[in-house]
matplotlib code that plots the C-alpha trace (Angstrom):
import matplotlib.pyplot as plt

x = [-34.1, -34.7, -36.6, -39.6, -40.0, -42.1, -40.9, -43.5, -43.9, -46.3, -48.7, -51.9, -55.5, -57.7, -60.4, -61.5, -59.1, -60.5, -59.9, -58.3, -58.8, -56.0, -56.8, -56.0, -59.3, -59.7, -57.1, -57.1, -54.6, -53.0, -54.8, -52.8, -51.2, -52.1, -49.1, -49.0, -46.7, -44.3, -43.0, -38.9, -36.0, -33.0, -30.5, -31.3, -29.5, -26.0, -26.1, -24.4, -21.8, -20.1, -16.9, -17.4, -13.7, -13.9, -17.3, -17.2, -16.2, -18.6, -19.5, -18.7, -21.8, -24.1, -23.2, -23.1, -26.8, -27.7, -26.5, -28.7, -31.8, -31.1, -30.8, -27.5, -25.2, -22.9, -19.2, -17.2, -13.2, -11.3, -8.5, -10.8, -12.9, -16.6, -18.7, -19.2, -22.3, -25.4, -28.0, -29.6, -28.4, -24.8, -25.7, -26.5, -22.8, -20.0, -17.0, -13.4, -10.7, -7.6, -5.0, -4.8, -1.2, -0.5, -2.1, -1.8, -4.5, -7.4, -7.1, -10.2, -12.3, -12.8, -13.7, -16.7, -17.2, -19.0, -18.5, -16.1, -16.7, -13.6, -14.5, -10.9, -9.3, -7.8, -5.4, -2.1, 1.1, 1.6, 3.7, 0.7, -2.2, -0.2, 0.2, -3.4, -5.2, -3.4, -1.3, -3.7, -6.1, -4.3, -3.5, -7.1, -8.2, -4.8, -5.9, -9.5, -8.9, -6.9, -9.9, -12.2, -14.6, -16.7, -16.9, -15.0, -16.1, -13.9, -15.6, -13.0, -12.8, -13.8, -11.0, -10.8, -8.3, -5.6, -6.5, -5.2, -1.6, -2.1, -3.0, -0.8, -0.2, -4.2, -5.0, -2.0, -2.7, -6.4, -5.7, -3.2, -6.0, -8.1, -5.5, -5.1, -8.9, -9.3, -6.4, -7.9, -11.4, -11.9, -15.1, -16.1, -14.4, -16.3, -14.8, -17.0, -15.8, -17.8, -16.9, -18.2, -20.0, -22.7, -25.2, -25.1, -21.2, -20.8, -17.5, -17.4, -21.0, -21.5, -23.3, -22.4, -25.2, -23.3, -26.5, -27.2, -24.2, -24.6, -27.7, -28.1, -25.2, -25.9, -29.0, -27.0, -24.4, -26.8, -27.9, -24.6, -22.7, -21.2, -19.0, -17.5, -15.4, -13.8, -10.1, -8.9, -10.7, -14.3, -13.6, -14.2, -18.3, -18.5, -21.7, -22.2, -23.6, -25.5, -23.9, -27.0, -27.0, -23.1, -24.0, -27.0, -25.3, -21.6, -24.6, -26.3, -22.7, -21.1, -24.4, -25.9, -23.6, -25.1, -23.8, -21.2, -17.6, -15.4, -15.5, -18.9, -18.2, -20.5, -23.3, -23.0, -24.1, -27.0, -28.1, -28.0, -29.7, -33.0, -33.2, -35.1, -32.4, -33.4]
y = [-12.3, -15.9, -17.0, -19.2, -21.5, -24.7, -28.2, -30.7, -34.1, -37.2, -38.0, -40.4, -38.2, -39.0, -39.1, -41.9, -41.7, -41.7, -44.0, -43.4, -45.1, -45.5, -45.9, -49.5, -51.9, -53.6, -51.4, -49.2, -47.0, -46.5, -43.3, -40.2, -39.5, -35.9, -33.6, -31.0, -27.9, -28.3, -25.2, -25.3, -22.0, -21.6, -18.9, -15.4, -15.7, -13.9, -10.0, -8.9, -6.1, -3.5, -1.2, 1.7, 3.6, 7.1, 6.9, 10.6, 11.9, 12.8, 9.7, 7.6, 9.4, 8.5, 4.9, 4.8, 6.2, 3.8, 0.9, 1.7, 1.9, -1.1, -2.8, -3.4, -3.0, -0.4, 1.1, 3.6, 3.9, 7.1, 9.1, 11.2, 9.3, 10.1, 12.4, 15.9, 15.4, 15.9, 13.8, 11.4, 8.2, 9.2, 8.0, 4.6, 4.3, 2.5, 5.2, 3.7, 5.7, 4.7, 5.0, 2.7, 3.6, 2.3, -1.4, -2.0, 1.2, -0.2, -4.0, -4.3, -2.8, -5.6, -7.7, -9.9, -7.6, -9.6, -6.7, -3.5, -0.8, 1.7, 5.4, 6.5, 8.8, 12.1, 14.6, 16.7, 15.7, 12.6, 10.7, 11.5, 11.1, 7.4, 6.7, 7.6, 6.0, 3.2, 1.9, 2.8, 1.0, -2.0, -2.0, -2.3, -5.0, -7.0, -6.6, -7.5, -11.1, -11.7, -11.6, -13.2, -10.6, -11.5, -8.9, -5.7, -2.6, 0.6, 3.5, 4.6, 6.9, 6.6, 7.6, 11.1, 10.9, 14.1, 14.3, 11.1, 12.4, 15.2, 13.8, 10.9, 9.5, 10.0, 7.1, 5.1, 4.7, 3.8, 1.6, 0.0, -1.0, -1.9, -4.6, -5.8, -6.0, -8.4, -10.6, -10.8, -11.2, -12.4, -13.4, -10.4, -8.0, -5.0, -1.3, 1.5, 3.9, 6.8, 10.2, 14.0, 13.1, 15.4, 16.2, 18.4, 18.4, 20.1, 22.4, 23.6, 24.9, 25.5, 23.2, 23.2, 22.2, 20.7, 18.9, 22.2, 21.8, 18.1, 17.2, 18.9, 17.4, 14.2, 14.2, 16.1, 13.9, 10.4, 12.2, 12.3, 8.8, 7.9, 11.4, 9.4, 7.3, 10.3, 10.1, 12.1, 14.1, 11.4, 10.7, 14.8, 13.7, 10.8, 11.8, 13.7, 10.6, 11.5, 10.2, 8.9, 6.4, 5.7, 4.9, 2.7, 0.6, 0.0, -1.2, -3.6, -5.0, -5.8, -7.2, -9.1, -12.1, -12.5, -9.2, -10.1, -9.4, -6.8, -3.3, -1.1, 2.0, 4.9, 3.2, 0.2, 2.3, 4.5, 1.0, -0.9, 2.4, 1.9, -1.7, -2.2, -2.9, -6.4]
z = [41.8, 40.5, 37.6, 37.9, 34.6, 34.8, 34.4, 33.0, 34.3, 33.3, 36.0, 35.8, 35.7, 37.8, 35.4, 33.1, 30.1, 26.9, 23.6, 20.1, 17.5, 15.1, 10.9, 11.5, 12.1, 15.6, 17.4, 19.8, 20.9, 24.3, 26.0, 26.4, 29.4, 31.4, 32.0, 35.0, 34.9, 38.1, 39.2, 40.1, 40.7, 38.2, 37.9, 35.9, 32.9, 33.0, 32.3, 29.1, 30.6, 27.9, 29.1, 26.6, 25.6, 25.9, 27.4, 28.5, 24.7, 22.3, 20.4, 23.5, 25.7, 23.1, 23.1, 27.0, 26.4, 23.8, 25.8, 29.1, 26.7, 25.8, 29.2, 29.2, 32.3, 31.2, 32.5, 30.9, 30.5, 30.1, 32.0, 33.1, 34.7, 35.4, 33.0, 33.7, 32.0, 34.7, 32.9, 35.0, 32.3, 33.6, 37.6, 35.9, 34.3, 36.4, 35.9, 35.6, 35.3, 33.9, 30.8, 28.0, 27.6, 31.6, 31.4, 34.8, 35.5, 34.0, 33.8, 36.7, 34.4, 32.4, 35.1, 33.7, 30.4, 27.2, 24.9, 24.0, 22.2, 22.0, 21.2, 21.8, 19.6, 19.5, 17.4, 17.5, 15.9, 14.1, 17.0, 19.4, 16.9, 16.2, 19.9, 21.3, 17.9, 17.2, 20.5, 23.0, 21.2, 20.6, 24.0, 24.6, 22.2, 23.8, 27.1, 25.6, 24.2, 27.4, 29.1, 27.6, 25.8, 23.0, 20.6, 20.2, 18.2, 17.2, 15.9, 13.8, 10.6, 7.1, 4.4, 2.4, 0.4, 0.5, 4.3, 4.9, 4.3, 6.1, 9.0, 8.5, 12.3, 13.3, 10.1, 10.3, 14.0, 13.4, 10.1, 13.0, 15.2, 13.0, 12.0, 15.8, 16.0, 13.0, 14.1, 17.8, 17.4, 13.5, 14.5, 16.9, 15.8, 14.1, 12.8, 11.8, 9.5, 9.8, 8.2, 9.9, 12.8, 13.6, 16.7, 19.9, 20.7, 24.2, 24.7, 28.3, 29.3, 25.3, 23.1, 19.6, 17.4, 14.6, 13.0, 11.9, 9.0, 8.9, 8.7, 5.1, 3.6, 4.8, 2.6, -0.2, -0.4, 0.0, -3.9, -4.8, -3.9, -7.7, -6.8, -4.1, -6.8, -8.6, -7.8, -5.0, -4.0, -4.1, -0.4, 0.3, -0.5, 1.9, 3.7, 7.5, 10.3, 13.4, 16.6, 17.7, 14.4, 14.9, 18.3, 17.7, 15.2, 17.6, 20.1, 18.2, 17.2, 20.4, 21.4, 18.4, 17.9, 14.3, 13.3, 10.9, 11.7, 9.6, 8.4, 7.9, 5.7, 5.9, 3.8, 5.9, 9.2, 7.6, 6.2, 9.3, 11.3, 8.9, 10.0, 13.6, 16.3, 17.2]

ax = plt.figure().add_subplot(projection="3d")
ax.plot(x, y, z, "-o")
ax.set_aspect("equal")
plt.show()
């Protein structure tokens, strides 16, 4: 399909053209010229294209979702491959499947992709935990800046405390990333540190409904933020976040290129959910 936009262009009117008078005496200004619209084809303009990481996970479905309402022309990444989700937004997803560890088994996928966002994270022991948050990631945002892409966003995970050192590879392999993403794309770049992540989580043919647990503390620990700065154990009250409001917000940052660069705590996210998504 090709836009039709209109082109004006002076032309003489037929009709008798009429006089100004200017503010000086015994002068009298030249008389307007009549413009006509011409009509002429240009291009569309280009399509923004986002390659969601771990688009078949939990937080990465949601963004996939997000995305299509938003118009944007969507593909998802994972070793997998397609969803076994059966909802009719997954038919409108390009499926890549691929392994961020193995370069050479994903590269296509980023064939004429504006924007990332990297949903790709996991557990187990710390050498795994380090390798699948941290070096498959970075392998992504490498392969990323090779290419081209504008902005890159990695939903990754907000500090509490004591946890940290117990699970020691899963933070020093996001805290990792995180690093890679503000050296390759210090002006693109964008990390979400959200805490509990809450909403419908399916396992197998059963759906969890963890909002029912994280809704309420979200609200109970908005009332109680100064707790957050006690030493220790503070992190333990960083608030619940509903996927949906994770996934709006990694949206509107690989797409808004006047979203500012850097690191959005917890806060950040619930206050940028409250704003209208432009």
């Amino acid at each position: 399909m090709r836009t039709v936009v209109s082109r004006l262009i002076h032309s003489r009117s037929s009709l008798p053209s009429p006089l100004y008078l200017s503010g000086e005496s015994n002068k009298v200004d030249e008389p307007f010229k009549v413009e006509e619209a011409e009509t002429i084809q240009v291009p569309p303009p280009p399509t923004e294209k986002l390659l969601v990481l771990g688009g078949n996970g939990f937080v990465g479905s949601h963004v996939c979702r997000e995305a299509l309402d938003r118009g944007l022309s969507v593909g998802s990444l994972s070793r997998s491959g397609r969803s076994k989700l059966h909802d009719s937004w997954a038919n409108n997803v390009t499926w890549y499947q691929g392994n961020l560890l193995s370069p050479d088994s994903w590269k296509d996928a980023l064939d004429g992709v504006t924007s990332v966002i990297s949903c790709v994270g996991g557990f187990g022991s710390n050498s795994y935990m380090y390798k699948i948050n941290g070096t498959a990631n970075i392998n992504a945002i490498r392969a990323a800046s090779e290419h081209g892409v504008k902005r890159f966003v990695y939903v990754s995970a907000a500090d509490f405390g004591l946890v940290n050192y117990l699970l020691r590879g899963y933070y020093e392999g996001k805290r990792a990333a995180e690093t890679e993403i503000l050296t390759k794309f210090p002006y693109g770049g964008v990390i979400l540190r959200p805490g509990f992540i809450y909403g419908t989580r399916s396992v197998g043919s059963i759906k969890l409904p963890l909002g029912v647990i994280g809704s309420p503390l979200e609200m109970l620990f908005q009332q109680t933020r100064p707790l957050n700065q006690l030493p220790l154990v503070g992190p333990l009250f960083t608030p619940p976040v509903n996927v949906t409001a994770v996934a709006k917000v990694a949206v509107r940052a690989a797409t808004d290129p006047v979203f500012p660069p850097g690191i959005v705590d917890i806060y950040g996210i619930q206050r940028y959910t409250q704003h209208k998504s432009k």
